[in-house]
C-alpha positions in Angstrom: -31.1 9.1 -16.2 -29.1 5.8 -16.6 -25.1 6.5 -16.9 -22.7 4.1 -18.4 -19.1 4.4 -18.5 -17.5 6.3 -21.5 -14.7 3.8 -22.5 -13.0 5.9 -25.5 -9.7 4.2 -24.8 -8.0 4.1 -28.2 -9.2 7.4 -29.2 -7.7 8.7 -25.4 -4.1 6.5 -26.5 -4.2 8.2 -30.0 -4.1 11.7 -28.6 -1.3 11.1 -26.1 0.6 9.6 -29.1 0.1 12.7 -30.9 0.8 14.9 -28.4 4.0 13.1 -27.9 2.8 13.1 -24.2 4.0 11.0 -21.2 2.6 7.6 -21.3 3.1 4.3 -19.5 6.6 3.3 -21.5 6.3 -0.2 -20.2 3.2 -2.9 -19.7 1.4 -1.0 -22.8 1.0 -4.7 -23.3 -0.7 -5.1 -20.1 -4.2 -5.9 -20.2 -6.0 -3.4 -18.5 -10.0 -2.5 -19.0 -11.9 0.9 -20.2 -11.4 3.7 -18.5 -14.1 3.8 -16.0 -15.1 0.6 -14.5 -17.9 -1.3 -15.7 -19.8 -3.9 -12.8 -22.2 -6.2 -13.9 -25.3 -6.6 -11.6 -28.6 -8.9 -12.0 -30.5 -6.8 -9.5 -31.8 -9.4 -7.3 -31.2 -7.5 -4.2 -27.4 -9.1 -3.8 -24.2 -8.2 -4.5 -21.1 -9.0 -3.9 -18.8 -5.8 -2.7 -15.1 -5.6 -3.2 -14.9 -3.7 0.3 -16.3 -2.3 3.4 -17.0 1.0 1.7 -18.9 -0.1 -1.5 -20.7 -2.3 0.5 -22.1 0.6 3.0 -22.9 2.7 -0.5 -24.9 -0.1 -1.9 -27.3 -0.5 1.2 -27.6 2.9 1.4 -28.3 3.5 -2.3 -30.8 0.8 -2.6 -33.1 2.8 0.3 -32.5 5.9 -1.2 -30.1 7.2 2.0 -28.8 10.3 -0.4 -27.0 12.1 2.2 -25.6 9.5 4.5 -24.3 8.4 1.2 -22.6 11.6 0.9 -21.6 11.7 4.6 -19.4 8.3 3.8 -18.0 9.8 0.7 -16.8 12.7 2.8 -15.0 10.7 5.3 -13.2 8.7 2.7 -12.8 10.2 -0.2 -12.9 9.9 -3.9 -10.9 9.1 -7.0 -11.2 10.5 -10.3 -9.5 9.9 -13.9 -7.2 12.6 -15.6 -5.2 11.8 -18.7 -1.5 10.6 -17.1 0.4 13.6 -19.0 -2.1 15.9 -16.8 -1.9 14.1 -13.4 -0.6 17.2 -11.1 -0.5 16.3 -7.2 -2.1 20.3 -7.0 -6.3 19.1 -7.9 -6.8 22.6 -8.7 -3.9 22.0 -11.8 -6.2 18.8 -13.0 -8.4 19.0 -15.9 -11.5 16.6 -14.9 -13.4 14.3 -17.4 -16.8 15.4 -18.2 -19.3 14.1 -20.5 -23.2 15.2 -22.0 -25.6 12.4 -21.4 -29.4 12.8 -22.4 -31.8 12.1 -19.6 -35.1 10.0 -20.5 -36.6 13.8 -20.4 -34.8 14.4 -23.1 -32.5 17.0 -21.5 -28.8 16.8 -21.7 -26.6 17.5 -19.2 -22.9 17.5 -18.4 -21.9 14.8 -16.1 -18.3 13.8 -14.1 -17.7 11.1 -13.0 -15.9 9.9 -9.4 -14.8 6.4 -7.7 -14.5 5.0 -5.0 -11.6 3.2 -4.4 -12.7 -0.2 -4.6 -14.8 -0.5 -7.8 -11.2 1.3 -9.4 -10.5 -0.9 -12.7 -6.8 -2.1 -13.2 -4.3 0.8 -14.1 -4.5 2.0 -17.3 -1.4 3.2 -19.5 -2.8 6.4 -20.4 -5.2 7.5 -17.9 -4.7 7.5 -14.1 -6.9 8.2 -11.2 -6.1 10.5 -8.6 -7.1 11.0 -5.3 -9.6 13.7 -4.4 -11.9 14.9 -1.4 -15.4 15.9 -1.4 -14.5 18.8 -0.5 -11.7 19.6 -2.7 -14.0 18.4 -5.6 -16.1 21.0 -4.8 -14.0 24.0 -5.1 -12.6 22.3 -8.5 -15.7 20.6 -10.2 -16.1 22.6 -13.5 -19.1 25.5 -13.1 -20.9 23.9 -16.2 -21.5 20.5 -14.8 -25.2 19.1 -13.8 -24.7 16.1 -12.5 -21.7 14.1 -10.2 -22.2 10.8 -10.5 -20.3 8.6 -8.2 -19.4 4.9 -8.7 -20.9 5.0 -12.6 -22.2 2.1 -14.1 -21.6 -0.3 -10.8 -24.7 -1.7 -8.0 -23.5 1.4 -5.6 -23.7 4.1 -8.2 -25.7 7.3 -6.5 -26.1 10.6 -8.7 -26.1 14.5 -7.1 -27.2 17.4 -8.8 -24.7 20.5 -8.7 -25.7 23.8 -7.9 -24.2 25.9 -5.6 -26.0 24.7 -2.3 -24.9 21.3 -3.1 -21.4 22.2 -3.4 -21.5 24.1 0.2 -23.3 21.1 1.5 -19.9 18.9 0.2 -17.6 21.7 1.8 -19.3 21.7 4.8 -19.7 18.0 5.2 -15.6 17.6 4.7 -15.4 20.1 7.6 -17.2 18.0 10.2 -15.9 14.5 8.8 -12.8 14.3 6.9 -9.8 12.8 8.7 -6.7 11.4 7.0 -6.1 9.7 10.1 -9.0 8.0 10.3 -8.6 6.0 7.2 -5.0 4.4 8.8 -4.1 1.8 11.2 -7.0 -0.5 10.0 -7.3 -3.9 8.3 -8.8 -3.6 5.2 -10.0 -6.5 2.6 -10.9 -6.8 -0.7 -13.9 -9.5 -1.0 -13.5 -9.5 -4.8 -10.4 -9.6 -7.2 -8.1 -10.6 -4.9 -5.8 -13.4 -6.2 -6.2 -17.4 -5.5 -4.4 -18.7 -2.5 -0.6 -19.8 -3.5 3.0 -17.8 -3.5 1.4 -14.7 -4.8 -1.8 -14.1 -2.2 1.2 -15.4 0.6 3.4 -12.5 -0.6 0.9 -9.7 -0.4 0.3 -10.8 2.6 3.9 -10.4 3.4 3.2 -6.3 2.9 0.4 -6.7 5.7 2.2 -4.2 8.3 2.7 -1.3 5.5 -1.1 -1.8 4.6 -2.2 -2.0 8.1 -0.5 1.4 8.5 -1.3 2.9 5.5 -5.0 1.9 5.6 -4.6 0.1 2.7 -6.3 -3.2 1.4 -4.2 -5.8 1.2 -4.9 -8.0 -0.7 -5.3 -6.1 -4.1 -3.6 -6.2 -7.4 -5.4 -3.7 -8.6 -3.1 -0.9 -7.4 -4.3 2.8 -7.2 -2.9 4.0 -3.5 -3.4 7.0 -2.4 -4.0 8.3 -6.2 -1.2 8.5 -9.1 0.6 11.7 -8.6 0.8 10.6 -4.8 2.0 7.5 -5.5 4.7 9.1 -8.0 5.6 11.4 -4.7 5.7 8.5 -1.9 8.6 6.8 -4.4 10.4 10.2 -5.2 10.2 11.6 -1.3 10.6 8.0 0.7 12.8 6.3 -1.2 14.8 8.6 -4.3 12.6 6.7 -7.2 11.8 8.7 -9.8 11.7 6.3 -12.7 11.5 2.8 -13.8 15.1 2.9 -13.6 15.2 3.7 -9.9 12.4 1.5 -9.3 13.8 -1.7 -10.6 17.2 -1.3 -8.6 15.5 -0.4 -6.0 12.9 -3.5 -6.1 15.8 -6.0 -6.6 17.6 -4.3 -3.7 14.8 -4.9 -1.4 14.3 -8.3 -2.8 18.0 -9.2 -2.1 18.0 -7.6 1.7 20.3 -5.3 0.7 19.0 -1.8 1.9 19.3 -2.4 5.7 22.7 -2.1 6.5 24.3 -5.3 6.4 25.8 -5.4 9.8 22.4 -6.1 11.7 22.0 -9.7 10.3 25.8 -10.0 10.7 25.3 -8.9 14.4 22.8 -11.6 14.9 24.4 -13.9 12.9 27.1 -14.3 15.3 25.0 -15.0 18.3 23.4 -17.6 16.3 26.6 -18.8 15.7 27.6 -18.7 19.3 24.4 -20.9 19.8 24.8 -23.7 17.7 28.8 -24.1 18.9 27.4 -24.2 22.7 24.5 -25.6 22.1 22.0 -23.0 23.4 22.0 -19.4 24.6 24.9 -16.6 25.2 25.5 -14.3 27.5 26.0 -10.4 26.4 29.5 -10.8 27.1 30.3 -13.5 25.2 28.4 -11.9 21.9 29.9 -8.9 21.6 33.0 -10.2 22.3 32.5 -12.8 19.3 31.1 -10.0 17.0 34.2 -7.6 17.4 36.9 -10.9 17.0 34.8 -11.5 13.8 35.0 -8.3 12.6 38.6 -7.9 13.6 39.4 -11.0 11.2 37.1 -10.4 8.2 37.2 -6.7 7.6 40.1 -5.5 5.5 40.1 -1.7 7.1 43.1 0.3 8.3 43.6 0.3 12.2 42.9 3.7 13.0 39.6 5.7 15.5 37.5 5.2 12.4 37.5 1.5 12.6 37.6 1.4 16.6 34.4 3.2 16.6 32.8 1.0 14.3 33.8 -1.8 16.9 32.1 0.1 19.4 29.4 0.6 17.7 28.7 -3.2 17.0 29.2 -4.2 20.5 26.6 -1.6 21.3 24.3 -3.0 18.8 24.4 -6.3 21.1 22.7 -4.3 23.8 20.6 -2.5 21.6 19.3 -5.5 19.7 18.8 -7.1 23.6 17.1 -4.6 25.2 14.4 -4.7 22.0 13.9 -8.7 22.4 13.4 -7.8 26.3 10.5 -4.9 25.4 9.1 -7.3 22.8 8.9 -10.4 25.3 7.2 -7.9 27.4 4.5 -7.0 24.8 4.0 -10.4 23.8 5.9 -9.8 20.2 8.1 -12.3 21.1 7.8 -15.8 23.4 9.8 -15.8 26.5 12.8 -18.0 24.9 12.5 -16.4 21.8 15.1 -14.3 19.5 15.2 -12.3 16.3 17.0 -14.6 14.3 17.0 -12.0 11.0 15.8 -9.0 10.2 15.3 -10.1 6.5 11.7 -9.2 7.1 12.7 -5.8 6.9 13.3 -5.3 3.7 11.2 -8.3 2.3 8.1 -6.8 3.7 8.7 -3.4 2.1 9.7 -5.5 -1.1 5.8 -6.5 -1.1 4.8 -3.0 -0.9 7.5 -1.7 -2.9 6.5 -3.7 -6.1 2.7 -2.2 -6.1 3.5 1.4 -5.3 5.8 0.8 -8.5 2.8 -0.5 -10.6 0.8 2.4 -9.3 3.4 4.6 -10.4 3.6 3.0 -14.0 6.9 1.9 -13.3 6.2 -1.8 -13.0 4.3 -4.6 -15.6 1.8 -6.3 -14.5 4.1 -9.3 -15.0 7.2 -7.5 -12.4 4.7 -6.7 -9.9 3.5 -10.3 -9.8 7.0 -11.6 -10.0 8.6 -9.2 -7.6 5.6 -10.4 -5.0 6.4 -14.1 -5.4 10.0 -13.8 -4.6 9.1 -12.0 -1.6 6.5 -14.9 -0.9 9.5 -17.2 -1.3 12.0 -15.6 0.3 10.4 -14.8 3.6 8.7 -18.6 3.5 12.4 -19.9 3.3 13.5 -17.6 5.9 10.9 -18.1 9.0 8.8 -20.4 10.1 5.6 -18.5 11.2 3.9 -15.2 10.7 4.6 -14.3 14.1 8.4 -15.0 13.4 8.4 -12.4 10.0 6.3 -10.0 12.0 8.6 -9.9 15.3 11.7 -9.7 12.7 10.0 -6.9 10.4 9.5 -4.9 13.4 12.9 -4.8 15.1 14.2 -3.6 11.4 11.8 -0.6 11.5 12.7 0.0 15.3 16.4 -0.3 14.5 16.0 1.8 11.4 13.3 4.8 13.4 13.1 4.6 16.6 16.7 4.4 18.3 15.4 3.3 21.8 12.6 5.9 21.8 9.8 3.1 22.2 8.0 5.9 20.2 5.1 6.0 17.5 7.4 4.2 15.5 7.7 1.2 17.5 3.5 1.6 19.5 1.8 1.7 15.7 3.6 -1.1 14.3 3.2 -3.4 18.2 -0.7 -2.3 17.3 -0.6 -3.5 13.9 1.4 -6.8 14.6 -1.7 -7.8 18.0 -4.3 -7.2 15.0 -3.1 -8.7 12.7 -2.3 -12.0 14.7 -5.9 -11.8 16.7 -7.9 -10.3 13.3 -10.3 -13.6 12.2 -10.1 -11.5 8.7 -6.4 -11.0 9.0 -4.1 -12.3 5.7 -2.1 -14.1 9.0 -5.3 -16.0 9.6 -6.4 -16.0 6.2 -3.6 -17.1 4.4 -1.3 -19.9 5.4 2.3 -19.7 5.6 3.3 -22.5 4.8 2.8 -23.3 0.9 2.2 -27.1 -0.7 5.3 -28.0 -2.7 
């Protein structure tokens, strides 16, 4: 039995429209393809993978490795489409596609349809895909269906027939090898689809550390995440987004540096200050004694304890910021002579992020995303003058914002992430120059 993808696209917008259902209110201009994924192949025995995963399915597809096959789909997971009114974070609340295909024995059977995350087309306006694990999917896969087929109409496609062995063979196989985990802290990269080299490649690579964290490929356009409705949730819960609105105050915000609180880069700002009038480095003393005359002179606030501690405060941000350089010179973050000269990096790097989680939530065009990724790309190339540089600066702002001196996970998995992706041959910091032709 040979599957193609059921496109239906116009007939799937009509209905929305009739129902008066939610739909992608901006980028409906956006080109995007069918539904489900279509991937040309000659059959010559090659073939180009978009990732890690799809390549692994394709060997094992083409010898007819049936149940390692399903072994990887258990440790990574699946994706399938739902119409965007019915995307429900809940996959017991989701309604899946299913479809009646007619086998060359001339018996027709009801068919759904899953992805993995690589083969995913561009985002859609009115259907989504949402996240799903092999063994959620079989608790939830309608009773009447024959037939999973998984990565449709592509080289790695692999079909199962559903009865209920099979579905305690998926249960039981999630058991042993799912791990959320597991699929973070790694560099992944997309082979196909990824843009040329230039300002836009440069900025997704400037959302490298969130990737690396997330488990995320980096390099992608394409955005899906970790599924619709939990892309929807990661901008409501993280960061109070909950519309376009939110989303493109909240992008320009980031874009403009102005969601870390302004008085770190004034902080350091003063010691560079200090360094240019004496013509190389300060002592403690001398800093936070420059930082609260400053402050003293520019801030129009009432004398008062309010304003006293806020002094304090600063001229303990000195130390703090000092004791950091001194941890990071000792894990080789930063060189022995050098300093954190901004933490712009901060909120540029989340900027990257921040513009696809927004096109994966349908609050972004196409054209913002690629925009909002650009300006990152030139902002952070106009602020530093190495990957390194970004990467030491990125990480003092999520230290500063987490970790309060803890040296904790939230400093030890973002040190792991900066070593690999300096040392990684495959890394977008070894890939991907950062420094741009004029």
């Amino acid at each position: 039995m040979t599957v193609r993808s059921w496109s239906g696209a116009s007939a799937r917008e009509r209905r929305g429209q009739e129902r008066g259902a939610k739909v992608y209110a901006v980028g409906e201009q956006d080109e995007h393809d069918d539904i489900f994924p279509v991937i040309e192949h000659e059959g010559d025995g090659h073939w180009e993978a978009p990732a890690d995963l799809e390549r692994r399915l394709y060997k094992l597809s083409q010898v007819e490795e049936s149940y390692t096959y399903l072994r990887t789909l258990a440790e990574h997971g699946l994706y399938h489409a739902v119409p965007i009114e019915q995307a429900n974070r809940n996959p017991a609340e989701r309604e899946l596609f299913t479809s009646e295909v007619t086998g060359t024995d001339g018996v027709t059977r009801t068919i759904t349809q899953v992805y993995t995350d690589g083969v995913l087309p561009r985002p859609h306006p009115y259907v989504v895909f949402e996240f799903i694990t092999l063994g959620t999917l079989a608790d939830i896969l309608p009773p009447e269906v024959d037939v999973l087929v998984v990565n449709a109409a592509t080289p790695c496609q692999e079909m199962f027939q559903v009865d209920d062995e099979e579905r305690e063979v998926w249960a039981d196989l999630h058991e042993e090898l799912f791990d959320p985990h597991a699929l973070t802290d790694r560099l992944v990269t997309r082979r196909t689809g990824a843009p040329q080299q230039g300002p836009l490649l440069h900025g997704l690579a400037c959302g490298a550390h969130l990737c690396y964290g997330n488990g995320d490929p980096w390099n992608t356009l394409d955005w899906h995440g970790a599924g619709y409705s939990a892309e929807v949730e990661r901008l409501a819960e993280s960061w109070g987004v909950n519309s376009r609105e939110d989303w493109l105050e909240t992008q320009q915000r980031l874009l403009e540096c102005e969601i870390s609180p302004w008085f770190w880069d004034f902080v350091l700002g003063a010691r560079h200050a200090l360094e240019r009038e004496y013509s190389g480095r300060v002592d403690a003393g001398q800093w936070r004694d420059s930082v609260e005359a400053t402050l003293r002179h520019v801030v129009d606030a009432p004398p008062g304890p309010e304003f006293e501690t806020f002094i304090a405060d600063m001229r303990e941000l000195v130390g703090k910021i000092l004791r950091y350089e001194a941890r990071f010179r000792a894990d080789e973050l930063l060189g022995p002579d050098e300093v954190v000269r901004t933490i712009a990096a901060w909120d540029l790097g989340r900027a990257s992020k921040m513009a696809r989680w927004g096109r994966g939530a349908r609050y972004a065009t196409r054209a913002e995303m690629y925009d909002a990724i650009e300006r990152v790309s030139a902002g952070v190339r106009s602020t530093y003058r190495s990957w390194s540089e970004f990467s030491a600066a990125y990480v003092m702002g999520r230290c500063l914002h987490f970790d309060e001196e803890r040296f904790g996970e939230w400093y030890t998995e973002v040190l792991e992430a900066h070593h690999a992706l300096l040392r990684a041959p495959s890394s977008p910091w070894n890939t991907v120059p950062f420094h741009l032709p004029d």
